[in-house]
C-alpha positions as CSV (number, residue, x, y, z in Angstrom):
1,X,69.3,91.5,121.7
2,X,66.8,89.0,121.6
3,X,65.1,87.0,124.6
4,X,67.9,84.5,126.2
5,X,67.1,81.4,124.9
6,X,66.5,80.0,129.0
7,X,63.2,82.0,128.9
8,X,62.3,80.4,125.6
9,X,63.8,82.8,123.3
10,X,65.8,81.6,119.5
11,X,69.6,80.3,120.4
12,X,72.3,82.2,119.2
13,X,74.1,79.4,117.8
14,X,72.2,78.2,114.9
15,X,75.1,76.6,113.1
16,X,75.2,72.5,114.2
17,X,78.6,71.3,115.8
18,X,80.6,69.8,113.0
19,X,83.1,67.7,115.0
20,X,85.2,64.7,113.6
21,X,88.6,63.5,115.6
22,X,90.3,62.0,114.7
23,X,89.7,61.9,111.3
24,X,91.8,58.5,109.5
25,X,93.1,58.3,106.4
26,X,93.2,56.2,103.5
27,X,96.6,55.4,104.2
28,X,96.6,54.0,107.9
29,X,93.1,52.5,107.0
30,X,94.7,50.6,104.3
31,X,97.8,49.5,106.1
32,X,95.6,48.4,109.5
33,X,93.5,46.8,107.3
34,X,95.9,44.8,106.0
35,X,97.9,44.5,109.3
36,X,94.4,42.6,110.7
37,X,93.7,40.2,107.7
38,X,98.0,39.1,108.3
39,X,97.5,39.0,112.2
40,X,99.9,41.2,112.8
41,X,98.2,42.5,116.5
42,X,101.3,42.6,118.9
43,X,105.2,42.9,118.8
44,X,107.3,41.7,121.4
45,X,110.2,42.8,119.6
46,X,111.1,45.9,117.1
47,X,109.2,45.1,114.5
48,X,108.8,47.3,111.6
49,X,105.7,49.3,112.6
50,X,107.3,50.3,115.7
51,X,110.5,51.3,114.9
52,X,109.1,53.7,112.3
53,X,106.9,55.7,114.3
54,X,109.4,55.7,117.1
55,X,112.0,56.9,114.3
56,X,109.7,58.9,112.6
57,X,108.7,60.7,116.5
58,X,112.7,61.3,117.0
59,X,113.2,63.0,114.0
60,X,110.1,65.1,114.1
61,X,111.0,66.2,117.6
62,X,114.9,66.4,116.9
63,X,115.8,63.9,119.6
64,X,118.0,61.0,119.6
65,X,115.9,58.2,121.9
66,X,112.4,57.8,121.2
67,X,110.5,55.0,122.8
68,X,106.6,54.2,122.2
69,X,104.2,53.0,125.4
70,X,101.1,51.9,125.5
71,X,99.9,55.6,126.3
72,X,100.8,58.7,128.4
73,X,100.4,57.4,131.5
74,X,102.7,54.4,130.6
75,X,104.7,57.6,129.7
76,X,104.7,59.3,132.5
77,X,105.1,56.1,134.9
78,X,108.5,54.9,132.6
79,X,109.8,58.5,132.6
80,X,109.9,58.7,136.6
81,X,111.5,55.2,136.8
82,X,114.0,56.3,134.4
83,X,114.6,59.4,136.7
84,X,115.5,57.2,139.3
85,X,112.5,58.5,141.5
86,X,111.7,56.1,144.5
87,X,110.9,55.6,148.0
88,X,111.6,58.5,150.2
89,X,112.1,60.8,147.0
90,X,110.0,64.2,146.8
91,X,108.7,65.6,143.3
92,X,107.1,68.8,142.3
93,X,104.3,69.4,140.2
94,X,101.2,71.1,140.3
95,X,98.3,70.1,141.5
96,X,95.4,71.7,138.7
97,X,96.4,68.9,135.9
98,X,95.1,65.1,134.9
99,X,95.5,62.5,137.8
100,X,98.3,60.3,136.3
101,X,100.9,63.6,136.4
102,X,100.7,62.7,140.0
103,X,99.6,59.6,140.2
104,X,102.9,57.8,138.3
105,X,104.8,59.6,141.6
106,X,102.4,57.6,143.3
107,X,103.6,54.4,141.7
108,X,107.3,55.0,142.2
109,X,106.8,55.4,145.6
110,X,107.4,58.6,145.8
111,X,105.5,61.6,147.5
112,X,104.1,64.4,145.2
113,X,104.8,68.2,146.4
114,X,102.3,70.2,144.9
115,X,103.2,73.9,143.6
116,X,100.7,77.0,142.7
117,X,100.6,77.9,139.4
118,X,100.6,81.1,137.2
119,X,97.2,82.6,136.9
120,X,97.2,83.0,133.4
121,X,98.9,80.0,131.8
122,X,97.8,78.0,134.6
123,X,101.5,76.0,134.3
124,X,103.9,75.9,137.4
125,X,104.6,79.2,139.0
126,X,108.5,78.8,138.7
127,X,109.0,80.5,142.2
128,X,106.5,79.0,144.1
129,X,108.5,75.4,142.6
130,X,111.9,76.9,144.3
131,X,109.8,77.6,147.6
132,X,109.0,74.1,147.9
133,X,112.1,71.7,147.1
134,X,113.6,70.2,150.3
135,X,116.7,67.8,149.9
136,X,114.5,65.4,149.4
137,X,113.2,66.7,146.5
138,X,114.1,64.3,143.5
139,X,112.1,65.7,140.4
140,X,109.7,68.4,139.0
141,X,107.5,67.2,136.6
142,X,106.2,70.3,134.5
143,X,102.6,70.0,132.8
144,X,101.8,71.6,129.4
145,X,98.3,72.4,130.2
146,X,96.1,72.5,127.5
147,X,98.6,73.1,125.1
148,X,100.5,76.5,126.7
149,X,104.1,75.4,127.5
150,X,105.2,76.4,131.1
151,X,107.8,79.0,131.7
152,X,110.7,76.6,131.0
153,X,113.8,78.7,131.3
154,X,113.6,79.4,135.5
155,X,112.3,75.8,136.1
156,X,115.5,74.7,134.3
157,X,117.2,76.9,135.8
158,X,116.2,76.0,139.2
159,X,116.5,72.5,138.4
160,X,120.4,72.7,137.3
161,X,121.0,74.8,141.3
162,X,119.3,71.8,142.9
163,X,120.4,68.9,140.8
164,X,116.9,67.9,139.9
165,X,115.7,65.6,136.8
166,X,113.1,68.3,135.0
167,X,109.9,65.7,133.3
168,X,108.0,67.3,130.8
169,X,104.4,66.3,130.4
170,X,103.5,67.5,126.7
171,X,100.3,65.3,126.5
172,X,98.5,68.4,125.3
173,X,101.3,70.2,123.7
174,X,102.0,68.0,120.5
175,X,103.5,70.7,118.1
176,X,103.8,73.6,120.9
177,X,106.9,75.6,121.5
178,X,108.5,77.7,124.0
179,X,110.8,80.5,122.1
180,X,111.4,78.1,119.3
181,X,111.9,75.0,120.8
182,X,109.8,72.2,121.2
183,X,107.5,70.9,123.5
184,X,109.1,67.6,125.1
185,X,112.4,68.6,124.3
186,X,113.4,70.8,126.8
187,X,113.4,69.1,130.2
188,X,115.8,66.0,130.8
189,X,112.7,63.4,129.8
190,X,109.9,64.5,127.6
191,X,106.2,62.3,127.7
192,X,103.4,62.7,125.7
193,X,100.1,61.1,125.0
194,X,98.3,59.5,121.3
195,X,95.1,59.0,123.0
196,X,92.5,59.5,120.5
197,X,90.9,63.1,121.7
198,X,94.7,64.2,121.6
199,X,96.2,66.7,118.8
200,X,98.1,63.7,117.7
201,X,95.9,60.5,117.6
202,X,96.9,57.3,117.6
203,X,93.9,55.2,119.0
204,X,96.0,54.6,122.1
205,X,99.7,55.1,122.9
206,X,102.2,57.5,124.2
207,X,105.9,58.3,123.8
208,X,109.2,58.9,125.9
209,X,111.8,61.1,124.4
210,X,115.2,62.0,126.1
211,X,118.7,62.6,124.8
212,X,120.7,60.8,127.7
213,X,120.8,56.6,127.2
214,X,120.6,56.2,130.6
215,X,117.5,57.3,131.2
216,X,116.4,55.6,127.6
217,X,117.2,52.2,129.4
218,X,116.1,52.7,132.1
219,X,112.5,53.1,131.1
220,X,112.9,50.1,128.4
221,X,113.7,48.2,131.8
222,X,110.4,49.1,133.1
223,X,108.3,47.6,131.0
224,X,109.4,45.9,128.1
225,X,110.2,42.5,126.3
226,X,113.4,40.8,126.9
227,X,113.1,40.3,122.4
228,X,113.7,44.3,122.6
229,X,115.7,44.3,125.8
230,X,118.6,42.3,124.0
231,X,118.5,44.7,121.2
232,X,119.2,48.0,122.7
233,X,120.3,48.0,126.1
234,X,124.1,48.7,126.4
235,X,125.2,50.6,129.5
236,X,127.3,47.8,131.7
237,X,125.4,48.3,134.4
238,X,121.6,47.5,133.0
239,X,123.1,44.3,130.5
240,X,122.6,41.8,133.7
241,X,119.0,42.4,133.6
242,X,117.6,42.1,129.6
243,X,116.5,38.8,130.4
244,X,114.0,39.4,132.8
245,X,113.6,43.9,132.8
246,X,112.8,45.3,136.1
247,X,109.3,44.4,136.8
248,X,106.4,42.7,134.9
249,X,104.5,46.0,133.4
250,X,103.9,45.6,129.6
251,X,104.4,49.2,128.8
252,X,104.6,48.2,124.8
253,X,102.3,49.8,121.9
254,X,100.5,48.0,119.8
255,X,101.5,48.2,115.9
256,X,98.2,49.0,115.3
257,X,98.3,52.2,117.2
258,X,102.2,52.8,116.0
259,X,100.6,52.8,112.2
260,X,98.1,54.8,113.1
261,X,100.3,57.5,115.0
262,X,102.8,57.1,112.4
263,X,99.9,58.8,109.6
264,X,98.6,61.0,112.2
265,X,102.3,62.6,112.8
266,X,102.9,63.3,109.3
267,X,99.3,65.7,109.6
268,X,100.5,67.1,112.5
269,X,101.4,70.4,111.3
270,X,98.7,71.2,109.4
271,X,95.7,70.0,111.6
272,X,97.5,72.7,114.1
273,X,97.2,74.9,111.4
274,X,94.0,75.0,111.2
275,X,93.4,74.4,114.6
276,X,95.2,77.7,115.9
277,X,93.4,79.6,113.4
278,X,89.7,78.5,114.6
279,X,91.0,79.2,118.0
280,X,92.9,82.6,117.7
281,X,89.6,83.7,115.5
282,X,87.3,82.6,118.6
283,X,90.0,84.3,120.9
284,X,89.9,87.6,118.8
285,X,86.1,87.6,119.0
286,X,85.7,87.5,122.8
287,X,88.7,90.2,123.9
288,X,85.9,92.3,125.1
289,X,83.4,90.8,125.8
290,X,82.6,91.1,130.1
291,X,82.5,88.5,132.4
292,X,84.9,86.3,130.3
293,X,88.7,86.0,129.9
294,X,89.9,84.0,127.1
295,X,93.0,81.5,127.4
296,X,96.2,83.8,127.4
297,X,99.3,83.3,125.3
298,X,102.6,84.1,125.9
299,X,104.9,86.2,123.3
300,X,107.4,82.9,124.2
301,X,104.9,80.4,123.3
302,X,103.0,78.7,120.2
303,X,100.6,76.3,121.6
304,X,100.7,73.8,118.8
305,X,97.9,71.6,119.5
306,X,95.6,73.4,121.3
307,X,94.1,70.9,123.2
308,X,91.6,72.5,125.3
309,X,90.4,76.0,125.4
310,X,89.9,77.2,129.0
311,X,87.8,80.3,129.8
312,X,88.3,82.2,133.2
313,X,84.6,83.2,134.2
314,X,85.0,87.0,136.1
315,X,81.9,87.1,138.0
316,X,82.6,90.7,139.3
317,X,82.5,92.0,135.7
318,X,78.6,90.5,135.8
319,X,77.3,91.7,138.8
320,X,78.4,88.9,140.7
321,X,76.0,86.4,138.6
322,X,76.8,82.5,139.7
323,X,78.9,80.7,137.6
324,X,76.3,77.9,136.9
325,X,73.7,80.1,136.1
326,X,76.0,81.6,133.9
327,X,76.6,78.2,132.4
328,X,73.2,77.0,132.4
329,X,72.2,80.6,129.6
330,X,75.2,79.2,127.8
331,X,74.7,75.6,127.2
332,X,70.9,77.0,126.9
333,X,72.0,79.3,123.7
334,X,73.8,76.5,122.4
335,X,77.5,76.8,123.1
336,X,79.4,73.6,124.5
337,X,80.8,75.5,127.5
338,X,81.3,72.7,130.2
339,X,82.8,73.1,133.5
340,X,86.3,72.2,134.4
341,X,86.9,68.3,134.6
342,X,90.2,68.1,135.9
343,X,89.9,68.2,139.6
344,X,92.8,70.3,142.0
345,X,94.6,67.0,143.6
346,X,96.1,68.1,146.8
347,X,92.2,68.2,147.9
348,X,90.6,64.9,146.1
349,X,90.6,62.2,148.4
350,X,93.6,60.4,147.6
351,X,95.4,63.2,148.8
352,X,93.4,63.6,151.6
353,X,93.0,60.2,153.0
354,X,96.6,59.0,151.9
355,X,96.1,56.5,149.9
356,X,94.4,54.0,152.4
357,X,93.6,51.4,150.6
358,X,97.3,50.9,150.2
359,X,98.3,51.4,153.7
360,X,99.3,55.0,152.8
361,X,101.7,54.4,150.7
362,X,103.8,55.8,149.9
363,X,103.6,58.3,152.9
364,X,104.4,55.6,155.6
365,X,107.8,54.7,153.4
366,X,109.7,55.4,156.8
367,X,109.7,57.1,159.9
368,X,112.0,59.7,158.4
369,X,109.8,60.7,155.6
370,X,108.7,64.1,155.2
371,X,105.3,64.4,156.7
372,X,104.2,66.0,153.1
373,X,100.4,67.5,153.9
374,X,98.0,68.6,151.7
375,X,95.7,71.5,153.0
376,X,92.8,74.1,152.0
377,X,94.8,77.3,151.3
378,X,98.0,75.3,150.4
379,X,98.1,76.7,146.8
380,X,95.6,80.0,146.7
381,X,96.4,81.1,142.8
382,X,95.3,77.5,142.2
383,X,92.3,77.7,144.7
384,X,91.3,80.4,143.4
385,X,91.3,80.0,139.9
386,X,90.0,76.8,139.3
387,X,86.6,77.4,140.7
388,X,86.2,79.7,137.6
389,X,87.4,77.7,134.6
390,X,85.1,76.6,132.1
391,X,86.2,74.9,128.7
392,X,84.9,75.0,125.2
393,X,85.8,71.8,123.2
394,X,89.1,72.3,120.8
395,X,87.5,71.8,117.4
396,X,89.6,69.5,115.4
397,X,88.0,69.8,111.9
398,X,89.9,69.7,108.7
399,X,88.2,73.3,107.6
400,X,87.9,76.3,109.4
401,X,85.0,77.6,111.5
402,X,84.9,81.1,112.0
403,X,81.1,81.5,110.9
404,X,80.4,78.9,114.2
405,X,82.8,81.4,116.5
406,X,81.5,84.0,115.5
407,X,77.6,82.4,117.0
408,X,79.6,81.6,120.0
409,X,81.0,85.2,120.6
410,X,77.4,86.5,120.1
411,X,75.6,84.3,122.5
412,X,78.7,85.5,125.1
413,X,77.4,89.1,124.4
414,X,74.1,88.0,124.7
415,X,74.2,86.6,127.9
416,X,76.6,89.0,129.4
417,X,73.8,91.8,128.4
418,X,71.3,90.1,130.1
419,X,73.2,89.4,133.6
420,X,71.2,91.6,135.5
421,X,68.3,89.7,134.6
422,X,69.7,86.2,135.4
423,X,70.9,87.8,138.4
424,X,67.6,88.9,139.8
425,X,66.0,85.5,138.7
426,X,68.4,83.5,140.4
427,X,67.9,85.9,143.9
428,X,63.9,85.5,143.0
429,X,64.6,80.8,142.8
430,X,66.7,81.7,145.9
């Protein structure tokens, strides 16, 4: 092969990125266009733009409550509320995923648990979740990540011996399904995110789904409008309070986003399409290529969306070459491999430090709370594997783009050929 392209030799990728997401449509361009010369910019109550996409998101997911929020963290945060988690209460989820999975714990006032994961999905490790409930354990809250559904079946199962609420975090996994069934639809409360680099773009905005009313009301109560309040909450119990909700969040989405997602939804299907094909094509290409491991899929799972496209760097299989010189030859022959971005929780500084500049809350709930720590070692599959990830950028382009893969599967070659050399350079800087 030719000269690596970090000692000044020709890149391997020659074919310029052609990236677009999302990409919009005549139709919502037309309608928010006209939605901005009426003024229609908010909605305190149902109005028409919202209950479509919310209609439109129940049908398309098969469930009977659907309710819109501002995005996926307002998601998350009105899914636990509706669980009922609270002071005192423990919840499980890992500890490898975006900061609000824990973080809407956090803002109950509850304590996250954090469990390992499995080394190749890099989703809960179902028996490492048993390991860790305690009766004070309230919830788990399972993340999607990067669009491979977790092992669903056990963590359900586990859930119905405990009594636990199950809270499925399908930000990534828009379209994804675990033997046949659909991402969000599985656990007791399903939450997902329209934030514009998501499979299913809606500027802004996420989505609650669940099939019990009680939990349906429960996170309207949260955060919403009395105008929407008085329309659909009916349980005795949660009537008294439509005038004034349970706290002052403002959890609603804006039309705008609702017309957007509404479009977006209806080219679901096929930007996954297309999507899954890039990706399996790129996945197919680098089976054997040393020193990388592509993202693994299970015979159980489609991934639907696809939203990121992890790669487990294998040192050993390169003579033990660093990972950031490995990156460096990469990004030099003109691949957008980037390093991991999500950071392992139970050792960032929130974790660590508990919360101090809230008095560390909501560990100091009570003398009797769990004295939850968070410690080097705790999780060793994570620990271990994170270290190692890199990601490539999940294309979302309306054609496909084998001819680009196929560049990137060559410049992994070529830099996997060349590893002693980058080896003995970086032992010669050293």
């Amino acid at each position: 092969m030719s000269e690596l392209a970090l000692f000044g030799g020709p890149r391997a990728v020659t074919i310029e990125r052609d990236f677009q997401w999302p990409i919009a449509g005549e139709e919502e361009i037309a309608e928010v266009t006209a939605m901005l010369r009426t003024g229609t910019l908010s909605d305190t109550g149902y109005g028409d733009a919202i209950r479509r996409f919310e209609e439109a998101c129940a049908g398309w997911l098969d469930m009977p409550f659907a309710l819109s929020r501002v995005d996926g963290t307002a998601a998350l945060h009105s899914a636990c509320f509706a669980a009922g988690i609270g002071p005192g209460d423990e919840v499980i989820v890992q500890s490898y995923t975006w900061v609000a999975t824990a973080g809407c714990i956090l803002a109950c006032g509850a304590v996250p648990v954090f469990a390992d994961i499995d080394p190749r999905t890099y989703t809960l490790d179902s028996g490492d979740v048993e390991r860790r409930i305690t009766p004070r354990t309230k919830a788990i809250v399972v993340v999607h990540l990067w669009g491979h559904m977790a092992d669903m079946d056990p963590i359900r199962a586990i859930a119905a011996r405990h009594g636990l609420v199950v809270i499925e975090d399908a930000a990534h996994a828009h379209g994804a399904t675990y033997k046949g069934r659909q991402a969000g639809t599985i656990g007791d409360i399903g939450c997902f995110s329209f934030q514009a680099t998501k499979g299913l773009p809606a500027g802004e905005g996420g989505l609650v789904v669940t099939r019990e009313r009680k939990y349906f009301e429960r996170a309207l109560l949260l955060a919403q409008s009395p105008g929407r309040l008085k329309l659909h909450i009916e349980l005795p119990e949660h009537k008294p309070f439509v005038d004034t909700g349970f706290s002052a969040y403002k959890y609603r989405i804006n039309p705008l986003n609702a017309v957007i997602g509404y479009h977006q939804l209806r080219r679901l299907e096929h930007y996954n399409a297309i999507r899954q094909r890039n990706l399996d094509h790129l996945t197919g290409q680098l089976e054997d290529v040393p020193g990388v491991r592509p993202p693994y899929t299970s015979p159980d799972v489609t991934r639907g969306a696809y939203y990121g496209y992890p790669i487990l760097y294998m040192p050993d299989e390169l003579g033990g070459l660093p990972i950031e010189t490995f990156l460096a030859a990469m990004q030099a022959e003109g691949v957008a491999l980037a390093p991991e971005r999500y950071p392992m929780l139970h050792l960032a500084a929130l974790y660590q430090q508990r919360n101090p500049l809230l008095g560390n809350w909501p560990w100091s709930y009570s003398d009797e709370t769990r004295n939850v720590a968070y410690s080097q070692g705790d999780l060793p599959v994570t620990e271990e594997v994170h270290p190692r990830l890199l990601a490539i950028q999940a294309w979302d382009k309306a054609t496909p783009c084998e001819d680009l893969f196929h560049e990137y599967a060559q410049a992994f070659r070529k830099v996997a050929a060349a590893s002693d050399r980058l080896q003995k350079t970086q032992l010669s800087h050293d």
